[in-house]
C-alpha positions in Angstrom: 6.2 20.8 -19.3 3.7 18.5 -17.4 5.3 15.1 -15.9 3.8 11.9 -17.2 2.1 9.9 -14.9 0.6 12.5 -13.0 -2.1 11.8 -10.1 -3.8 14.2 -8.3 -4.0 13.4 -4.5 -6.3 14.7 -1.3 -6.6 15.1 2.4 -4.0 17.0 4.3 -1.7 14.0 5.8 -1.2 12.4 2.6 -0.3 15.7 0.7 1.9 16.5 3.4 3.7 13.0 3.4 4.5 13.5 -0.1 6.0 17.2 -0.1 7.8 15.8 2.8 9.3 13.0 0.5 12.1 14.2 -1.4 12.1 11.2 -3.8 8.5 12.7 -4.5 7.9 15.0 -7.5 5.3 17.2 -6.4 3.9 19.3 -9.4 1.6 21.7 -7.8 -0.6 22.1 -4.7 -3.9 23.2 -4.6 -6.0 24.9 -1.5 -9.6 26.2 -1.2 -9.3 30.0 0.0 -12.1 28.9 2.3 -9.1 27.2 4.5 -8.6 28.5 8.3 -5.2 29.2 9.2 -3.7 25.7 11.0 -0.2 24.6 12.1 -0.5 21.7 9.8 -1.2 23.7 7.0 1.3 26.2 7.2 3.3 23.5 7.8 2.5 22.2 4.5 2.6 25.4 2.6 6.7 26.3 3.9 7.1 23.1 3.0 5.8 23.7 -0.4 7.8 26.9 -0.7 10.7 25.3 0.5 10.4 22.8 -2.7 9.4 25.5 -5.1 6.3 23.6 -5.6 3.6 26.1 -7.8 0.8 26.5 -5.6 -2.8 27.5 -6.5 -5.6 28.7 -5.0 -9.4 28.1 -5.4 -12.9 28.4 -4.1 -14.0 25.0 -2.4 -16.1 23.9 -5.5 -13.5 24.8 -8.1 -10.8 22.7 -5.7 -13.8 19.7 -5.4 -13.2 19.3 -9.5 -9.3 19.0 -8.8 -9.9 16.5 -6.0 -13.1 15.1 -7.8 -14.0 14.5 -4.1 -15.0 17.5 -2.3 -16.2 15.4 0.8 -13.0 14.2 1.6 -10.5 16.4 0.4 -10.1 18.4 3.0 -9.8 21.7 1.2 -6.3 20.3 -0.1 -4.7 18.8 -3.0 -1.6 18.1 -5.1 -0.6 16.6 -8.5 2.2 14.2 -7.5 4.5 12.0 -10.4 4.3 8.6 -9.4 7.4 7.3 -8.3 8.8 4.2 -10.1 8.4 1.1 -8.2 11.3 -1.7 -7.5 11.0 -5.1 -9.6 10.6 -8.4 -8.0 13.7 -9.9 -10.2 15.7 -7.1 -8.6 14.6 -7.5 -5.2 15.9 -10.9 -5.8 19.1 -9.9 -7.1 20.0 -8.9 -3.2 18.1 -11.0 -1.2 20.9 -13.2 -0.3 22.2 -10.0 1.7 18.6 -9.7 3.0 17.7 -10.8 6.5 15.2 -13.6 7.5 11.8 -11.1 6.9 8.3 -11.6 5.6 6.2 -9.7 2.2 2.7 -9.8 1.0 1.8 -10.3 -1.5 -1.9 -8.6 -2.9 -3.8 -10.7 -5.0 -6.6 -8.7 -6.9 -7.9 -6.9 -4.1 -10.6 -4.1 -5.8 -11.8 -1.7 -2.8 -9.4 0.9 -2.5 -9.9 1.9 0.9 -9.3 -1.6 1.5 -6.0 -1.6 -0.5 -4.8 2.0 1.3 -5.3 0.3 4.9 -3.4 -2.6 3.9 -0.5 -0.6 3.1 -0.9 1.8 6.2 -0.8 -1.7 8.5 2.0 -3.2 6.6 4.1 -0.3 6.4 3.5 0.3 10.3 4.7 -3.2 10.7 8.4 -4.2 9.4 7.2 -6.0 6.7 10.2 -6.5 3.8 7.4 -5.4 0.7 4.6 -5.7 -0.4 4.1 -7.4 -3.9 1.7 -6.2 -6.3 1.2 -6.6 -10.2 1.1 -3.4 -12.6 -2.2 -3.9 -13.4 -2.9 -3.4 -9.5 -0.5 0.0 -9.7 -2.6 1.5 -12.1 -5.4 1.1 -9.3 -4.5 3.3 -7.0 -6.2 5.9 -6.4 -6.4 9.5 -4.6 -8.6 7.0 -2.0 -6.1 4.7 -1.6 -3.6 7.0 -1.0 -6.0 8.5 1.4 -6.9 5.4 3.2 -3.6 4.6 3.3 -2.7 8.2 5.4 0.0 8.5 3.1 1.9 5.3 4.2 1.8 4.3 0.7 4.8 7.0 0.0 6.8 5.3 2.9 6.3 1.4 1.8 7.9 -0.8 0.2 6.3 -1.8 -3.2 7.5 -4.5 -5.1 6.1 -4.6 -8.8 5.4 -8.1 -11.1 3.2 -8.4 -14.2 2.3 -12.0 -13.4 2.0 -12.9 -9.5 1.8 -16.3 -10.5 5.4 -16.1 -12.0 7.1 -13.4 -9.8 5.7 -16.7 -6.6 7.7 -19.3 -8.7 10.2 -17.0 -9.3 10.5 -16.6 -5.4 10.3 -20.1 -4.1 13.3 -21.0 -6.5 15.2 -18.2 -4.4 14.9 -20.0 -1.2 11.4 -18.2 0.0 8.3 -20.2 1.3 4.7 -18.8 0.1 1.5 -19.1 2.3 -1.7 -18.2 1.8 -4.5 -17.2 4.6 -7.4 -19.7 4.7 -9.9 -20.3 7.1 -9.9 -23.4 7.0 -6.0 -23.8 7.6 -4.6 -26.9 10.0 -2.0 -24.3 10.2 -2.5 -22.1 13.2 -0.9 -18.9 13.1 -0.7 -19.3 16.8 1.7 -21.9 16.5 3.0 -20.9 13.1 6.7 -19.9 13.3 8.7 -18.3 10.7 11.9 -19.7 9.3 13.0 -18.4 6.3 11.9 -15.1 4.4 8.1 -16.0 3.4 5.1 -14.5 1.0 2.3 -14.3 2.3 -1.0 -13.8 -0.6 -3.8 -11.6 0.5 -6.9 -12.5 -1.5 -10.2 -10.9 -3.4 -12.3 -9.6 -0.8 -15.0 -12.1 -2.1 -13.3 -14.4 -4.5 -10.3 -15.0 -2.1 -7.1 -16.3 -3.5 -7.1 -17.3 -7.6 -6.6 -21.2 -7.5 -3.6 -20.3 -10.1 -1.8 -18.7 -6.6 -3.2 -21.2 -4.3 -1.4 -24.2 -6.1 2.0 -21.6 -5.6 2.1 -21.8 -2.4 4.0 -24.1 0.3 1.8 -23.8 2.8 -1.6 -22.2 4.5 -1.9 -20.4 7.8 -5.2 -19.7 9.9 -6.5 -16.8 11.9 -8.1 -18.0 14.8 -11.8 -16.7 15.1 -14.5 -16.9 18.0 -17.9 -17.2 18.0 -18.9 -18.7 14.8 -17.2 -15.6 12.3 -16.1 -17.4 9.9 -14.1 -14.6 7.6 -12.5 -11.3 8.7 -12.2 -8.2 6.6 -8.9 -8.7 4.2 -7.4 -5.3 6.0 -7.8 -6.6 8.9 -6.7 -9.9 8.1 -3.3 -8.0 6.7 -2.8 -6.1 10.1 -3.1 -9.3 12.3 -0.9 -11.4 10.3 1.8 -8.7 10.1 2.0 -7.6 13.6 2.0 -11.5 14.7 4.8 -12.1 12.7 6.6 -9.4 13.7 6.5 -10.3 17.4 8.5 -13.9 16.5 
């Protein structure tokens, strides 16, 4: 009998991060017979085995219908079950026992290449979560999870069906939520973090939803040279992360 939520993923280092992952249900892999022999595909196929996942093979056009991108699949695939995500409300069951950390939270962001290397950056970093709505969940993709070089099955996602709530919800918990802005007093340079804080990642061209701007405690600036006045919203994520991390 077939899982429910099934989704078929591509490209050899996320299929291999998720038959890695125990906590994973991997339903069946599938390889182009056109494949030459590599360590890191034998090393995905024992692992396969090992996990008496089904595997299947197929010519490289038959395997671009699995993938439904036969530019960037790599020759590989695999049907995964999506793993159940944690709650905000239950996050803030335990976040008295929590140290002093930092989230993000992703408002609305569309481009999932965008979305995968935000999760790959945050993940890297030792950010406590990363805060999206279900409506967001149902957006990823087999690019995301690409983009994302299979961090996504190594992060920490936190689920909410109204950000604007789960943010309230949060600063009556003891948590302070900033958004990025440009044009931000607030200096990241000099910024220093306190307590455990949100921080919202906007719309790539819409920015942050004046419903989660009017959430938040404070704003934070990137400092930028030379007349940019915006940076990419993945690259935003990475720079915020990593500077935080280093307090």
């Amino acid at each position: 009998m077939i899982p429910e939520n099934i989704l078929t993923i591509y490209g050899r280092r996320p299929v291999y991060e998720a038959i890695k992952n125990q906590s994973i249900n991997v339903w069946r892999l599938h390889l182009a017979t056109s494949n030459k022999p590599t360590k890191d595909l034998d090393k995905i196929v024992k692992n396969a085995k090992n996990r008496n996942v089904t595997i299947h093979y197929h010519t490289k056009r038959e395997l671009s219908f699995i993938s439904k991108n036969g530019r960037q699949d790599q020759g590989i695939a695999c049907d995964i079950q999506i793993p159940e995500m944690e709650e905000y409300r239950e996050y803030l069951k335990n976040i008295k026992n929590k140290e002093t950390t930092f989230l993000f939270a992703i408002d609305n962001v569309t481009n999932p290449q965008n979305l995968g290397m935000i999760i790959r950056s945050l993940t890297a970093s030792n950010c406590g979560g990363i805060i999206v709505t279900r409506q967001m969940l149902k957006n990823i993709s087999p690019l995301t999870i690409k983009a994302s070089a299979g961090a996504i099955f190594k992060s920490k996602l936190i689920y909410c069906h109204d950000l604007s709530k789960a943010l309230r919800q949060m600063k009556k918990h003891g948590l302070e939520v900033y958004a990025l802005c440009p044009t931000s007093e607030e200096s990241l340079e000099t910024f220093k973090l306190k307590k455990t804080s949100v921080f919202i990642l906007g719309n790539e061209s819409k920015g942050i939803s004046d419903e989660l701007v009017r959430e938040t405690t404070g704003t934070i600036s990137i400092p930028l040279m030379n007349g940019i006045e915006s940076l990419n919203v993945a690259v935003s994520a990475a720079i915020v992360a990593f500077a935080i991390q280093r307090m």
